[in-house]
Every structure is written in C-alpha cells, then in structure tokens.
C-alpha positions as CSV (number, residue, x, y, z in Angstrom):
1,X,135.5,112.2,116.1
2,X,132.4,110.0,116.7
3,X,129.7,109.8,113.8
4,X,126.9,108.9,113.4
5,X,123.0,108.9,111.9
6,X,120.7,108.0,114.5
7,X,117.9,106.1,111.8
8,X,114.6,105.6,111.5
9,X,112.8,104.0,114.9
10,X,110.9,102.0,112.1
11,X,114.2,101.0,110.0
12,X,115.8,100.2,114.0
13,X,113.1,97.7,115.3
14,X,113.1,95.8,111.8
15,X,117.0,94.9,111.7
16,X,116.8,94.3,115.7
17,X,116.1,90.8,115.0
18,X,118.6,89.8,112.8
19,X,121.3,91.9,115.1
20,X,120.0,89.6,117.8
21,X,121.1,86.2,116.2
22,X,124.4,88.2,114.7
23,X,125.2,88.8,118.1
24,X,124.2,84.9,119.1
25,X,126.4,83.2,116.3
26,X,129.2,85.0,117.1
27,X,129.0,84.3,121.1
28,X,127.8,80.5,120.2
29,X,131.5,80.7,117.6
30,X,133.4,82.2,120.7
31,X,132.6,80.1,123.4
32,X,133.7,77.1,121.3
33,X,137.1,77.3,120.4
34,X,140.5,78.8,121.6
35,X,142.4,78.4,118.4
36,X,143.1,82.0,117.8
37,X,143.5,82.2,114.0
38,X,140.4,80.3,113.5
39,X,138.1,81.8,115.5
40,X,138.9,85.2,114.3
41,X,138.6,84.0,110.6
42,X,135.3,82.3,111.5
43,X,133.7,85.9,113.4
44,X,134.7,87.7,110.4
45,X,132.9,85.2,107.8
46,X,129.5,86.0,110.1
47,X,130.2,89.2,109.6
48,X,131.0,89.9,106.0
49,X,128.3,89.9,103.8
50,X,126.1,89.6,106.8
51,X,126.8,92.9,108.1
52,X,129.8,94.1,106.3
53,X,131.9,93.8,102.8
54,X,135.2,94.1,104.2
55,X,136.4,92.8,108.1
56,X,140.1,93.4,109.2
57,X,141.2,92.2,112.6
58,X,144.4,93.5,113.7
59,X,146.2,92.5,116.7
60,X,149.3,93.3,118.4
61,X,152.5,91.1,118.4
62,X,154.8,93.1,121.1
63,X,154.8,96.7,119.5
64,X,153.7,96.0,115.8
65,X,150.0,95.6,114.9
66,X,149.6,92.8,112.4
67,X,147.1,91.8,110.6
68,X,145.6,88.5,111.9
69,X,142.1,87.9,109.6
70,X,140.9,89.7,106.4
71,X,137.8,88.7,104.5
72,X,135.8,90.7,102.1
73,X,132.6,90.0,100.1
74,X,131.5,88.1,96.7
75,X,135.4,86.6,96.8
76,X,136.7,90.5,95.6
77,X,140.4,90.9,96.5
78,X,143.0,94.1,97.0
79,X,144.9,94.6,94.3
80,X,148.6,93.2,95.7
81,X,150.5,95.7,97.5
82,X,147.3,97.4,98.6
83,X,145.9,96.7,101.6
84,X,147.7,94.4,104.5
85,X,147.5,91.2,104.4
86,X,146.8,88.4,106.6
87,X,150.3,87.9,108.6
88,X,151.9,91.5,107.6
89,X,152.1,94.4,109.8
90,X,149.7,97.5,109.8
91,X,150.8,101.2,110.6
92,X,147.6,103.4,110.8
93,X,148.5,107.3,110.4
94,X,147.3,109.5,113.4
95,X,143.8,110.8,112.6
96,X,142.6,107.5,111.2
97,X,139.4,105.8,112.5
98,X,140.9,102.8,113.8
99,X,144.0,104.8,115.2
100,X,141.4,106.6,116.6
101,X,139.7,103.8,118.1
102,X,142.7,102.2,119.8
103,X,143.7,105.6,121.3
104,X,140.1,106.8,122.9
105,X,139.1,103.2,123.4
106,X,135.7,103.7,121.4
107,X,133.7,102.9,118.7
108,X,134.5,105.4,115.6
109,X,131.6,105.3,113.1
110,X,131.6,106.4,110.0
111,X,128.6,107.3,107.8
112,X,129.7,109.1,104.7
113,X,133.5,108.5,103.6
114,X,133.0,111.7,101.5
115,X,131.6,113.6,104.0
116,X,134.7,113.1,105.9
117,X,138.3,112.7,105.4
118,X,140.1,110.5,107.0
119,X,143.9,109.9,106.2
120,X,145.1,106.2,104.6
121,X,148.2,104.4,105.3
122,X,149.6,105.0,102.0
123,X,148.2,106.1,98.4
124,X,147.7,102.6,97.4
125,X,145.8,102.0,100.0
126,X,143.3,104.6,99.2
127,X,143.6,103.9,95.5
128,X,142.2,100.2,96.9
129,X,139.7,102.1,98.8
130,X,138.5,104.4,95.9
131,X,138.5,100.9,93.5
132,X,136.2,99.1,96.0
133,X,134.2,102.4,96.1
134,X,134.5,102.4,99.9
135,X,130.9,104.0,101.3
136,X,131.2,103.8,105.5
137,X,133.2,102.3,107.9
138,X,133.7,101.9,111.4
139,X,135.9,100.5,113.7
140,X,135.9,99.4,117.3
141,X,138.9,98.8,119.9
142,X,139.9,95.0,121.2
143,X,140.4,96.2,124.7
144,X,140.3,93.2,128.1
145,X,141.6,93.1,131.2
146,X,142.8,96.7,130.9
147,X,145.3,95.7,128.1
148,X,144.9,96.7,124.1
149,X,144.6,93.8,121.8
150,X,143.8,95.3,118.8
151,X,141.3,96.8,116.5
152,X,138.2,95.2,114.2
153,X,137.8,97.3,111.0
154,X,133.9,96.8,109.0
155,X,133.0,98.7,105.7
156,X,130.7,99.2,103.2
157,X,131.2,99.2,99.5
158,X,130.0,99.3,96.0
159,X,130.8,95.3,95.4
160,X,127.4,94.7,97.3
161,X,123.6,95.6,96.2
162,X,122.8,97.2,99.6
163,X,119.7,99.3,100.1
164,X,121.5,102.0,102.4
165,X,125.5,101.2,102.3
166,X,125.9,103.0,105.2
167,X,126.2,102.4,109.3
168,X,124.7,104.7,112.1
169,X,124.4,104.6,115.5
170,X,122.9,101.0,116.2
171,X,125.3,99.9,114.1
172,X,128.1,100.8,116.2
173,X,126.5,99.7,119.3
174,X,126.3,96.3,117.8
175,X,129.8,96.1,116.6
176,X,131.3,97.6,119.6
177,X,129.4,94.8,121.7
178,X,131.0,92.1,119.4
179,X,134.4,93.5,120.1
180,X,133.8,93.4,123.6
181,X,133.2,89.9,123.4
182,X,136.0,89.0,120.2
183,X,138.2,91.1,123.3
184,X,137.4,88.9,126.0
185,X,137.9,85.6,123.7
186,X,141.1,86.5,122.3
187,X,142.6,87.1,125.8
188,X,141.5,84.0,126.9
189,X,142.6,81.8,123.5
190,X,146.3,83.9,124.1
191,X,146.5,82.5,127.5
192,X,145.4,79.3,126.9
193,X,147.8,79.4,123.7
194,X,150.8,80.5,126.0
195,X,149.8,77.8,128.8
196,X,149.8,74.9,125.4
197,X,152.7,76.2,124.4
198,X,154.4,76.1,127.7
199,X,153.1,72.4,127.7
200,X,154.3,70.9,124.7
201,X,157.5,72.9,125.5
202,X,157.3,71.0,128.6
203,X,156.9,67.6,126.9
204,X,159.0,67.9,123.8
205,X,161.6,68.6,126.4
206,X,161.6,65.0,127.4
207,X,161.7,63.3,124.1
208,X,164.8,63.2,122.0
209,X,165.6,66.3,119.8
210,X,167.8,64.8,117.7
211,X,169.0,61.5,115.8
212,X,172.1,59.7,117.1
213,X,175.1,58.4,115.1
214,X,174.3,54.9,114.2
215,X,175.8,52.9,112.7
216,X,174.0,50.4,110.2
217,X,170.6,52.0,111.4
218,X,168.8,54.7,110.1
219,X,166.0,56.1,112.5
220,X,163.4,59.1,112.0
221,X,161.0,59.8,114.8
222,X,157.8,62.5,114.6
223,X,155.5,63.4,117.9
224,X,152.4,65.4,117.0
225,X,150.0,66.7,119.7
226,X,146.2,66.8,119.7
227,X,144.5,69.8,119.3
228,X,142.9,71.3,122.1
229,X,139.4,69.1,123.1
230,X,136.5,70.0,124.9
231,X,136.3,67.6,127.7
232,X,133.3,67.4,130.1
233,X,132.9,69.4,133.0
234,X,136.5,70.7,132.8
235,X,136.3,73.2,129.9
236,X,138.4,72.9,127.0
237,X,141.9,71.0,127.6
238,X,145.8,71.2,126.4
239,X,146.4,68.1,124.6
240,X,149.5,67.2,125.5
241,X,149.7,63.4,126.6
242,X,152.0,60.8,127.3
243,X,153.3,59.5,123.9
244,X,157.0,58.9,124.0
245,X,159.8,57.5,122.0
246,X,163.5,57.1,122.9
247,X,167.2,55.8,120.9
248,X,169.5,54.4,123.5
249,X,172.9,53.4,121.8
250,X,174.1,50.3,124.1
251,X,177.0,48.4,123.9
252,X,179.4,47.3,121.0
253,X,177.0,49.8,118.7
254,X,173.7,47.9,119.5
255,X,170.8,50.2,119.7
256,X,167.6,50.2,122.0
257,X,164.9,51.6,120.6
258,X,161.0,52.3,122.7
259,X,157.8,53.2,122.0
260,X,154.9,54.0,124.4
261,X,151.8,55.4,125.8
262,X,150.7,56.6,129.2
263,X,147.2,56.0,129.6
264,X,145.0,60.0,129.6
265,X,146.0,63.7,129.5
266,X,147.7,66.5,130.2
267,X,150.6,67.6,132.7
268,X,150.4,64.2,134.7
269,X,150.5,62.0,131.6
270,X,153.7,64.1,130.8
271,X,155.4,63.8,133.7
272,X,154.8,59.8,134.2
273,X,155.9,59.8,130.9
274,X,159.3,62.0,131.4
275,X,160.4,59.6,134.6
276,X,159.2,56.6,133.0
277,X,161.9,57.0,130.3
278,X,164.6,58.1,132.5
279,X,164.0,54.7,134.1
280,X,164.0,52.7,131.1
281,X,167.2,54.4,130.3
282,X,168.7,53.9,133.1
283,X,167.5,50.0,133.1
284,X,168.7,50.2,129.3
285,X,172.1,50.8,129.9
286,X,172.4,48.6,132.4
287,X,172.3,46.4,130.1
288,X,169.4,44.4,130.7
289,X,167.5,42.3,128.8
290,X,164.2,43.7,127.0
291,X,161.8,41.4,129.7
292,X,163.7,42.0,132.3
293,X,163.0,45.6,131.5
294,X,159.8,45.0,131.0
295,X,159.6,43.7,134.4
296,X,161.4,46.0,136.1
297,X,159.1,49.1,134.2
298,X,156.1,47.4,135.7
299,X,157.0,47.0,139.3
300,X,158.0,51.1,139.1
301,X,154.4,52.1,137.5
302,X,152.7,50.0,140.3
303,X,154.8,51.9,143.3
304,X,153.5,55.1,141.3
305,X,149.9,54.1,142.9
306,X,148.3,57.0,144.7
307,X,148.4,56.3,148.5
308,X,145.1,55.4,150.2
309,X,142.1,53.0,149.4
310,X,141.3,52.9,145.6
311,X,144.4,54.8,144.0
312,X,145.5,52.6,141.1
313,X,148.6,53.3,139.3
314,X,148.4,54.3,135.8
315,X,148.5,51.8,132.6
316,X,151.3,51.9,130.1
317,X,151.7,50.4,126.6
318,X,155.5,50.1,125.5
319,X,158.2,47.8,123.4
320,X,161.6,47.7,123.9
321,X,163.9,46.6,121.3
322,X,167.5,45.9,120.5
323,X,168.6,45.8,117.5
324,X,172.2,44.2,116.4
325,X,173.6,45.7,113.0
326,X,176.1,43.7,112.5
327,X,174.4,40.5,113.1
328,X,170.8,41.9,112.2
329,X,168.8,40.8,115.1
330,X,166.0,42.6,116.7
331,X,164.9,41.1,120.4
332,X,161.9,42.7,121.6
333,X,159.7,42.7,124.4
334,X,155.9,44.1,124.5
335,X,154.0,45.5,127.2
336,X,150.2,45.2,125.5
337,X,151.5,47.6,122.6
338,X,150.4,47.4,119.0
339,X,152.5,45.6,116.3
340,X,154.9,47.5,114.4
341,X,154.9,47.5,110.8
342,X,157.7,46.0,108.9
343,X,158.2,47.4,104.9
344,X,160.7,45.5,103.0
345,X,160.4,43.4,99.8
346,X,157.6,45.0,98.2
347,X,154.9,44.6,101.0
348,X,154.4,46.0,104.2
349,X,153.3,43.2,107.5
350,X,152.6,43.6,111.2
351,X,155.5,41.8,113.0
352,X,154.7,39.2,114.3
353,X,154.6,38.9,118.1
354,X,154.1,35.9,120.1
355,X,153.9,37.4,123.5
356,X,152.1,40.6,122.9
357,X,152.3,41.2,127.0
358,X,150.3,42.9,129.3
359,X,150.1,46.6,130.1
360,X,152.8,47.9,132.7
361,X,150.8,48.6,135.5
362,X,148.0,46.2,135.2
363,X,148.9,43.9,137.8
364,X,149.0,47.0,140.0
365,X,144.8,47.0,139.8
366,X,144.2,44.0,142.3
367,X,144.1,41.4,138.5
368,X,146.0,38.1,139.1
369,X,147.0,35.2,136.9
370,X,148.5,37.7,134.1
371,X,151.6,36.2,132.1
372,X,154.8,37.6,132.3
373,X,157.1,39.3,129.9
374,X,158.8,37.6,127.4
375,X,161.2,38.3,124.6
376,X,161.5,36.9,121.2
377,X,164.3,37.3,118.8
378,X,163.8,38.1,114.9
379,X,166.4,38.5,111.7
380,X,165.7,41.4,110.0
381,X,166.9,41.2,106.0
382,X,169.1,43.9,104.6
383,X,167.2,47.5,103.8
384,X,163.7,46.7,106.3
385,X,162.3,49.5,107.8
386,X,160.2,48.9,111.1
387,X,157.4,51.0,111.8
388,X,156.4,52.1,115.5
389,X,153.5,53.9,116.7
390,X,151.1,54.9,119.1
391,X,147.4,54.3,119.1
392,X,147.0,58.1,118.2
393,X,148.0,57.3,114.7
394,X,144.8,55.1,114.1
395,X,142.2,55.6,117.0
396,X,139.3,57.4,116.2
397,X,140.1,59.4,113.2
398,X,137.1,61.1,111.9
399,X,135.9,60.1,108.0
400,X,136.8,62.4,105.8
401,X,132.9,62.5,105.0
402,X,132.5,63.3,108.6
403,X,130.3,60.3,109.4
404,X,131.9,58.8,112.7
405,X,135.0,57.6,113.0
406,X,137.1,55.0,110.6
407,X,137.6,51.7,112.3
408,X,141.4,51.0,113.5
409,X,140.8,48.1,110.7
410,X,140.5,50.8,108.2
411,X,143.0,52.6,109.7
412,X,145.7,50.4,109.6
413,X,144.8,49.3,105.9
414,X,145.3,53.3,105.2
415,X,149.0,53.7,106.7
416,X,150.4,50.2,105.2
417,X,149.1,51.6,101.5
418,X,150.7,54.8,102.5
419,X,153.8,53.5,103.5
420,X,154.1,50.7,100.7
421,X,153.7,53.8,98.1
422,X,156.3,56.2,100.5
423,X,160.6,55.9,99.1
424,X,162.0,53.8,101.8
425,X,163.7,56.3,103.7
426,X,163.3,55.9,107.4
427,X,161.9,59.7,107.1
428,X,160.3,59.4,104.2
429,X,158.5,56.4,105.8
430,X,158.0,58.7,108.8
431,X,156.1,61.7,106.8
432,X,153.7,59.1,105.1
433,X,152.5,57.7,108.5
434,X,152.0,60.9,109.5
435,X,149.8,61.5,106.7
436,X,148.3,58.1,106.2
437,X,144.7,58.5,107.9
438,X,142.7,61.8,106.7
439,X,140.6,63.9,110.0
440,X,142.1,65.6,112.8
441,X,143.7,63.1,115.7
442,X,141.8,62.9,118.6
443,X,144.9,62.0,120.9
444,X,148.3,62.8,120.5
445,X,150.5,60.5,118.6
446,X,154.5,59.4,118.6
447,X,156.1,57.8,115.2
448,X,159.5,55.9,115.1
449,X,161.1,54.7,111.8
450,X,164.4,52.7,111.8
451,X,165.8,51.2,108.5
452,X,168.1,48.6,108.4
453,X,171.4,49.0,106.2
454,X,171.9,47.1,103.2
455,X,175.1,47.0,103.1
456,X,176.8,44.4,105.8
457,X,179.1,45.8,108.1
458,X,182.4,44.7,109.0
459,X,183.2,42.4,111.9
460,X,185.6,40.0,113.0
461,X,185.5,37.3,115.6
462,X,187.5,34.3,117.1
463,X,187.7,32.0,120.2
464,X,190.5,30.6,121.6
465,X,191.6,28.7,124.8
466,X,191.7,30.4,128.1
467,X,195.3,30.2,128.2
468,X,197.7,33.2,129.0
469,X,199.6,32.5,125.2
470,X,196.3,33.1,123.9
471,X,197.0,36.8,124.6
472,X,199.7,37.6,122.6
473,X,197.6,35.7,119.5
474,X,194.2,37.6,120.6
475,X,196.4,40.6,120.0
476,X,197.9,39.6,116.8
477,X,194.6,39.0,115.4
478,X,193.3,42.8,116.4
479,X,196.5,44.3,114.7
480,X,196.2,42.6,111.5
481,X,192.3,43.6,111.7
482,X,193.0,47.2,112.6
483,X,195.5,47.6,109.8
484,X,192.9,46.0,107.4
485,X,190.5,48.6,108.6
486,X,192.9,51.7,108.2
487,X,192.9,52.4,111.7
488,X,195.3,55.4,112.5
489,X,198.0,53.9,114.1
490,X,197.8,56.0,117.6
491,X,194.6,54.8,118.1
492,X,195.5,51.1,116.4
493,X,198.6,50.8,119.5
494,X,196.2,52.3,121.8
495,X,193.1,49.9,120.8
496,X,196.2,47.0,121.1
497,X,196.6,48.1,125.0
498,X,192.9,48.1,125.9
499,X,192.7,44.3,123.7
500,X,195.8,43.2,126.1
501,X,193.9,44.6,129.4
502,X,190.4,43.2,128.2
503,X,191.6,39.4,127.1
504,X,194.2,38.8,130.2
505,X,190.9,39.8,132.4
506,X,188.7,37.0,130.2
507,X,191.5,34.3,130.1
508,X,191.7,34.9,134.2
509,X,188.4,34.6,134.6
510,X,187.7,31.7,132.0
511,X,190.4,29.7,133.4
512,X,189.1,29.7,137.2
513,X,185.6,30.3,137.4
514,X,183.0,27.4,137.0
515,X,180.7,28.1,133.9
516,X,177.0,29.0,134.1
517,X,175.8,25.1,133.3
518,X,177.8,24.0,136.8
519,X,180.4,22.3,134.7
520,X,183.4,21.3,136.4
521,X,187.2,21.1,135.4
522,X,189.0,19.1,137.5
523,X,192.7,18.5,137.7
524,X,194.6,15.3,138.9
525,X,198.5,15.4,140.3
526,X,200.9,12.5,139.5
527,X,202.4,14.0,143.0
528,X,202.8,17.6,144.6
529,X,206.1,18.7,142.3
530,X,204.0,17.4,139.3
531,X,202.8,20.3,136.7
532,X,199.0,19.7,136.6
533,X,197.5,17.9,133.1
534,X,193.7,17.5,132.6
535,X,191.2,14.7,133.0
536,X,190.9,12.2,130.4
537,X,188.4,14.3,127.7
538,X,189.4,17.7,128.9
539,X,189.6,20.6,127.4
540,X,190.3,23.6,127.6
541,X,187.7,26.7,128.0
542,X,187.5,29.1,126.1
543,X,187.0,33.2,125.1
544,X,185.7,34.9,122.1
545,X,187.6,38.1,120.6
546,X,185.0,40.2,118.7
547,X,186.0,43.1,116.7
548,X,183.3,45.4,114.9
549,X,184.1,48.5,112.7
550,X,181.4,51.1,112.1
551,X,181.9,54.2,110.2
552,X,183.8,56.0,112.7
553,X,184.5,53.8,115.3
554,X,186.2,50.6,116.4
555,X,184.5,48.1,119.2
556,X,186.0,45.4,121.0
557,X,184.3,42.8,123.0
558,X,186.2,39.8,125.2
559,X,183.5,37.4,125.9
560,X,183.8,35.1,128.6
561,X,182.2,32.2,130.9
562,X,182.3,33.8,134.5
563,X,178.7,35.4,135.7
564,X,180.5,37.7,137.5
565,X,180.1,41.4,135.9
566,X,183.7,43.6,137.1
567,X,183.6,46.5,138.6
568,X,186.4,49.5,138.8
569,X,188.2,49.7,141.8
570,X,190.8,51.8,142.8
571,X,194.2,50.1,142.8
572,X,196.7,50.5,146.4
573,X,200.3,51.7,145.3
574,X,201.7,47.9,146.6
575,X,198.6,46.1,144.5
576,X,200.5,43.9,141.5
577,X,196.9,44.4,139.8
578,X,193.5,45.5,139.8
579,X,194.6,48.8,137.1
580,X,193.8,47.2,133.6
581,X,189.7,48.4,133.8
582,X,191.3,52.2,135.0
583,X,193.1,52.1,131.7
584,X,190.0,51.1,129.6
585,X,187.8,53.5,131.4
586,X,190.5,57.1,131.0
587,X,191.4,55.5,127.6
588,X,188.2,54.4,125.7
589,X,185.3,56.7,124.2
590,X,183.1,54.3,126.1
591,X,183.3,51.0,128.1
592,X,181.0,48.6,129.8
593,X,180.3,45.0,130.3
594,X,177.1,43.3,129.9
595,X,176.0,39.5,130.6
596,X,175.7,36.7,128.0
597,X,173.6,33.6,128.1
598,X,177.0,32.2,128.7
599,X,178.5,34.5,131.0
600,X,179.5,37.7,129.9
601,X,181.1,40.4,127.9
602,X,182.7,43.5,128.4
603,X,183.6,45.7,125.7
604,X,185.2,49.2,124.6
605,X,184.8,51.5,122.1
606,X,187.8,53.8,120.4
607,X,187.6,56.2,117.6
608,X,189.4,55.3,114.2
609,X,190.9,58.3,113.9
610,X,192.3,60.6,117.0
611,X,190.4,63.6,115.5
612,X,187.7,62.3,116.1
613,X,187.9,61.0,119.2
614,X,186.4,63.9,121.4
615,X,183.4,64.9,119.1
616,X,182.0,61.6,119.9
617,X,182.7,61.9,123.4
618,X,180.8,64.2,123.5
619,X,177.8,63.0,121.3
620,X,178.1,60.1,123.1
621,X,177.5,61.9,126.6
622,X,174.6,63.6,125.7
623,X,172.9,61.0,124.2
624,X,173.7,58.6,127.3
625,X,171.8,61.7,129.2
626,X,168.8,61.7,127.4
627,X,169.2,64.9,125.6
C-alpha cells in the first residue's frame, strides 16, 4: 500500500530548491559514465546523507536480485550477517515495500515504520533494522524499456540529527523521478557493457591465449584495454584498439616474437589488427627474414587504402624478432616502434637500435625518400629478459596528483625502477610493467616478456665434404649424439632415417649446384675413360650436420650451398627418387627448410620419446594456427 503525508505547502517550497540540484547532480553523474558499478555507487553517495541514511540498489542478474551498491551515513555499518551486502543476493518476502515496488511498478512510501508493519527478510535483518532505529523508508522500482531492473531502497534512521526523519509525498515523487532516470542509465551502461564485452571478446580472440613450449625461452605476455572514453561528437566509446602481440615457434626451435600498434580505435583497429597478424604469421613461417617482413607487412597495409581520392591506409608500429636459444641471438627489425627494455646484470637499458624504421604504412601517404627496413643482429647473455610494449604503457598517464599528464620521459624512468626492483621472472617482469606508471591508461596497452635461459643448451654440429661417404659418417655422428642424449631408440633409428634422407639431399645438391658467390668447380679429363680429379687448389664443398636437443625434442638441420628451397612432390611408381622429403614430412613432428646467407637449410624435428610424440603434434598445430 501507498503512504504517504502530504506536508506543509510552507515546509514543500523551502526543500524544492535543494530537490532541484539533487535531481541535477544525479542527471550531470548519469550522463557521464557507463561503468555500471561506479555510477551506482556514485548516485547513492548524493543521496545518503543528502537525502537518506541508508541507499540499496538491487539489480537483477538472470532470476536472483543482487545487491549491486550499499552506502549508509556517518561510515555506520550492519552488523555481519545482517543486511546484504554489496555482490550477495537479496530475497524480499511478499508484502515488503520493495517487493511491493517491483510487483505494482510504483513508488512505496513509507512514513512511520511503527505505524506499519512490513515483513523483513530474516530476524537479523530486522534486528539490524531495530539497532539502526530504522524511522521511514521508501522504495521505488528500476523499470526501462518495458523490462525490470531492479529496485532503489532509501531510509531514515536514528544515526542522523534530522529535524523530521520521515518521507511524504514529495519525497517519493522525487525519488521515483531519480529511478526513472538511474532506470534509463543502467539499461544503457548494460548494453554498452554487453557490446564492450562482445568487443574485447572479439579482440582477445585474435591474440594468443596461451604460452607455447619453448625451449631456452621463457615468455609472459599481458593486453589490458582502456576504459571506456568520451570522445567528441560520437558519445562515449569501447576501448578496444589495435595493440597486438604474437609467439611464432620457427624452425630448428627458433622463436619469432612481435609487438605492435594500429594507429586509433575500436572495431576497425581490431580487425586491421587480427589480419595484420595472420599475415605476419604466415610471412613468419615462411621463413623470412625480419626486414623482409617488414617489407612485405608494409606493402599489405598500403593495399589496405580506402579506394577513391584521399583514403590513406592506416599506420602501424611493429618489431619482429628472432631469437636463437642455442646460439643466443636476437635479429630484429623495427617499424617506428619504441625500444624494448633489456633487464640483466643489475640494470635495466633500452636496446639499442640502429635502424629504428619507419611506420608500416607511411609510404602509403604520398611521403617519399623514407629508408628501408633493416635488421641488426644482437647476443643476448645468459638469464636477460627483454621487455616489449606499446605506447599505451607510457602515453599520457595522468599524475597521480591529477595535474596533467607525466611526460613519456617520466614514464619510462617509472617502469625501468619498477622492473629493476621486480624477481626476474618473465611474468613477474610482466606484472611490474603493468603496474609501473600510476593513473588510468588512456589507450589500450600490449606487454611481452621473454627471458633468456641460463643454462646453455645442448647442440652439436659438423661440416664435412659433399661427398656420398660423407653420409654414412653424418650418420654415425647423429647416433653417437642421440645415444648421448638418451634418445629412445625407436625414435633414435627413426631420427637416423630422416638424417640419411636429409644429408644425401644436401651432398646432391652441394656437389652440383654453383654456390651463391658464383664460384665455380671445374673438372679437367686426362681423356674420356679417365675418373674426373679436381683443379689444382680444389676442394671439395661442403655441408654442415646440426643437431640441437631441447627438453623434449630433437632437431636436425642439413645445411647446404644450393639457393634452391625443395619442394614435395609426389613420386611416379617407376621414379628411382624424389620419396626421401615424403618420409620426413609423414615421419617428423615438423619439417621445413629455410634459406641461409649461404644457401640453405632444411630441417626436422622428432620427439625424444615416442610418448610424446603426438601431444606435441598437436601443440605444435595449434600454435602454427594462431590459437
């Protein structure tokens, strides 16, 4: 039932006023956010001690009401176990005010709890009620767009000094406008909640969502979005943006690791973003180069130009980076991207990058005479940790004081103290980056960590002439390694038939194939029935057997001089050859080839032990699809 005192017209016209701004702050508070939990914790500070010693918001989550904001006045709390609190569900008995509320979708108003009875949710709660010495209440239904949201709860107590602890009419005119609009705001902060959601679900989908086995690399990665920002003449937007990160495990257990940053906002940064990774994947494990990537990432962000006069293509900050465990060298190449941080030795250092590049997409915007990518090749020392990120990480942090913003200067000082006092674990490293600047990030950021291991790995590797005996001692060598290495012996005869098919191709095409600095090896004949000798100062060319053991695996790489990368191809039943790459491809976890500055490689891995030998088939598949 509906109660009320109707007041004095004198005691109305004086409080008008102030009801008047109430009604203001709360709509000025409304308008400017859409972050749910906040906003409703903000209304309900205007209102208590304002209007009220005690708000509850309740909303529904499905079919359970739960309580969503609770604040009472002069910092008094419910004993535990009383009333609801913030995050708990609610049950309201029939009869109750606020079940009453929701149910006839009106203002219930309450003058004189002991003129009235109304039941509680349980005897504590009452016992709460009766310690507070609980004098009115009223509550007023969260009702939009023909849905029910909810409930706002007010009362009056004993814990204030109030002239007239009670509410009438007005005051449930007032309150039951203020739900109409805390209605209207909440439906429109769950939609846009539900739209950011489906966004970042969106994006996150396109980063990595989990760590690959490395071996001699430890890696950590962190993406954290922006919070929603009021941008100009479009209303407040998601922040989801074009920050991305990627692992790419390559051949013989080198690693690619990127960083990067499409240039604004929203759904379209995402989606450049989501392609522009597939490419440089795809590029990746082609094996190419880092500038040649580089170059090949810019010519697809300039074909990604709007058609028509004026379209420009977007601008993209990135590094690509292979890493070599077992030899410990990082080759990069930077696309106008910020340094990384290296921490190691007791001191933390931007790494230092001679060609620091241009941004992908640049030369798309009608600018000439811009440099091209380049690559540069570093050592890291045992236990280093490098240190990506993207400019959200130190661009326009607000001060802590909240005068203006901290210069990227200060910034940067900030993380390298943070990250020379974190324990050098790549996500321990990763946490204090995170944390490094104080104030809320005005653009999304990415964060990669990868920590060298201290220990060396093992590794084995020998050249000999490109002669057919050379086979049969290229093998000898892998069986004494794979028995040092306590290969199972399956695999270790099985790793000895792939060595066999892998050298025979490099001493064929060593022995026949002019190397990449146009050397020649010519032959002379005594006369035609004459076995052929060499040229006084021949000698014999050569191939390099490379062997590399990581902690469940084995890799093999044949290294040769020809330029000429092999391809499989499907053998004819009265071909002699062409079937030793079909065995490496059915037989090996993985296999490939790749070119050197001297020619090229190609390479195979194979489990150590047979058990293991389809788990990382299939953590090796999913990884090579981006997932």
């Amino acid at each position: 039932m509906t109660r009320w005192n109707e007041g004095s017209p004198a005691r109305y016209s004086q409080r008008e006023p102030d009801r008047l701004r109430l009604l203001d702050r709360i709509g000025q508070r409304l308008a400017g956010s859409l972050e749910l939990d906040v906003t409703l914790r903000e209304v309900a500070q205007i209102l208590v001690p304002r209007f009220a010693d005690h708000c509850f918001i309740d909303l529904y989550s499905g079919d359970k009401l739960i309580r969503r904001a609770e604040v009472h006045a002069g910092g008094w709390e419910p004993p535990p176990g009383t009333w609801a609190r913030v995050g708990e569900p609610i049950t309201y008995p029939p009869g109750h005010f606020t079940q009453q509320a929701m149910s006839r979708l009106e203002t219930i108003v309450v003058p004189d709890t002991r003129a009235d009875f109304y039941p509680a949710p349980s005897e504590e709660s009452m016992s709460a009620a009766d310690q507070a010495g609980i004098t009115s209440v009223l509550a007023s239904p969260l009702y939009a767009r023909g849905e029910m949201l909810g409930a706002i709860s007010l009362a009056l107590s004993r814990i204030t000094d109030r002239p007239d602890p009670h509410y009438d009419l007005s005051d449930g005119d007032l309150i039951g406008a203020i739900a109409g609009r805390v209605a209207i705001a909440i439906d429109n902060a769950m939609l846009f909640e539900a739209e950011r959601r489906t966004a970042l679900a969106f994006q996150q989908s396109l980063l990595p969502q989990s760590v690959p086995e490395l071996d001699g690399l430890e890696v950590a990665f962190r993406y954290v979005p922006a919070k929603p920002l009021a941008m100009k003449g479009l209303g407040i937007q998601t922040q989801v943006g074009g920050d991305w990160y990627d692992i790419i495990p390559l051949a013989a257990g080198r690693v690619g690791l990127v960083i990067g940053d499409v240039e604004g906002r929203g759904a379209r940064a995402a989606a450049t973003m989501g392609q522009l990774r597939a490419v440089l994947r795809a590029y990746a494990q082609d094996e190419k180069s880092p500038a040649d990537i580089m170059r090949k990432l810019d010519e697809w962000v300039r074909s990604t130009a709007p058609v028509g006069a004026g379209g420009d293509p977007p601008t993209v900050s990135c590094i690509y980076l292979i890493y070599d465990a077992w030899s410990r060298e990082l080759t990069f190449a930077n696309a106008g991207h910020a340094a990384p941080l290296m921490v190691g030795g007791g001191a933390v250092r931007p790494l230092e990058i001679r060609h620091k590049g241009v941004l992908l997409g640049v030369r798309g915007r009608g600018i000439g005479g811009l440099p091209t990518y380049r690559e540069q090749t570093v050592t890291l020392p045992p236990g280093a940790a490098v240190v990506l990120y993207t400019d959200g990480l130190t661009d326009r942090r607000s001060r802590a004081d909240g005068d203006g913003h901290y210069t990227e200067a200060e910034a940067v000082a900030m993380l390298c103290d943070a990250l020379l006092a974190a324990p050098g674990t790549a996500g321990a490293l990763t946490m204090a980056a995170e944390a490094a600047v104080p104030g809320e990030i005005d653009d999304d950021m990415a964060i990669l960590v990868f920590r060298t291991s201290p220990d060396e790995l093992a590794s084995v590797e020998h050249s000999f002439p490109a002669e057919p005996i050379m086979v049969s001692e290229a093998r000898r060598l892998a069986q004494a390694t794979f028995e040092e290495w306590d290969m199972h012996p399956d695999q270790a005869d099985l790793a000895l038939l792939l060595v066999s098919e892998v050298v025979t191709n490099a001493v064929l095409h060593a022995s026949v194939t002019p190397s990449p600095s146009g050397r020649r090896w010519d032959l002379e004949f005594e006369d035609p029935a004459a076995p052929a000798h060499p040229v006084p100062g021949y000698r014999p060319r050569e191939f390099i057997l490379r062997l590399r053991r990581g902690a469940e695996s084995v890799w093999v790489e044949a290294f040769d001089p020809d330029l000429r990368l092999p391809r499989l191809r499907t053998a004819r039943a009265t071909d002699e050859g062409g079937r030793g790459l079909y065995l490496v491809e059915q037989l090996a976890t993985r296999w490939g080839s790749r070119p050197t500055a001297d020619g090229k490689a190609v390479w195979f891995e194979i489990p150590l032990d047979a058990k293991s030998r389809l788990r990382l088939r299939r953590l090796r598949h999913g990884w090579l699809c981006g997932v």
